[in-house]
C-alpha positions in Angstrom: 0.0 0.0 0.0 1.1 3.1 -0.6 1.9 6.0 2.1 1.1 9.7 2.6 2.5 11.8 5.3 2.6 15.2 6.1 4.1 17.4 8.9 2.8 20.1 11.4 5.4 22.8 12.2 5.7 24.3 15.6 6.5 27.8 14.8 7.8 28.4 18.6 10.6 26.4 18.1 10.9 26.5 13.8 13.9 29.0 13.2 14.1 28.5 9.6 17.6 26.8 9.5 16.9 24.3 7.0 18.5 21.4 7.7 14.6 19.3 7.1 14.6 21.3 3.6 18.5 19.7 3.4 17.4 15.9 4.5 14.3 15.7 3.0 14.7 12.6 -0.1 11.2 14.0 -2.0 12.4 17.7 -1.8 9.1 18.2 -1.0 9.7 20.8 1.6 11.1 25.0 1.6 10.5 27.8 3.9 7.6 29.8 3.2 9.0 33.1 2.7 5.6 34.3 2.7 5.3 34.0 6.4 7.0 34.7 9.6 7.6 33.1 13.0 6.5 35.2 16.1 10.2 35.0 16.7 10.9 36.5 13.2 12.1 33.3 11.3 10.3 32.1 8.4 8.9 28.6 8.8 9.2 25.4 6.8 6.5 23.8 4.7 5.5 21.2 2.2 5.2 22.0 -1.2 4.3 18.7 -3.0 2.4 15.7 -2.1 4.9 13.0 -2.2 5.8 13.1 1.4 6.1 9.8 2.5 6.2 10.7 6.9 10.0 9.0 6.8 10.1 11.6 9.6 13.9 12.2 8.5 13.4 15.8 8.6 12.1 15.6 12.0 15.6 13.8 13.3 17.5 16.0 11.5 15.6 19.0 13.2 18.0 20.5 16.1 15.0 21.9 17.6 12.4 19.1 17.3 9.7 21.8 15.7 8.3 18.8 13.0 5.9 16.4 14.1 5.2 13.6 11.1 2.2 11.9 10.4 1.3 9.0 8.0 -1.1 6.8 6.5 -1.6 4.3 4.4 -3.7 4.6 1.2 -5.9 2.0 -0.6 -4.5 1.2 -3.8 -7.1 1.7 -6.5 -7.3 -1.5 -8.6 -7.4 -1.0 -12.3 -10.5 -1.7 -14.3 
């Protein structure tokens, strides 16, 4: 089956260093430039849907701001 995940950033602790953006294997994360932190720092997001919750951004995170979720999604069958 296949696997989506996602992540949910704590933007007390996210201070926009990177290092998830860095580890990530899909490159399916960046910092939203858009935004800022209450602590000024712009905080990650995901920009695709091919996140699989591997959760290696979240080791790599020095300031454990990531929490990853997954699930597993039904295969459609063919007709």
């Amino acid at each position: 089956m296949p696997v989506k995940g996602w992540i949910k950033v704590n933007e007390l602790y996210c201070k926009g260093c990177e290092l998830c953006v860095t580890a990530c294997p899909k490159d399916v994360m960046e910092l939203d430039m858009d935004r800022l932190t209450s602590k000024g720092y712009h905080p990650v997001k995901l920009i695709g849907e091919d996140c699989t919750g591997c959760a290696i951004c979240a080791v790599v995170c020095p300031d454990a701001a990531l929490t990853i979720y997954r699930q597993k999604v039904p295969a459609v069958a063919a007709a």
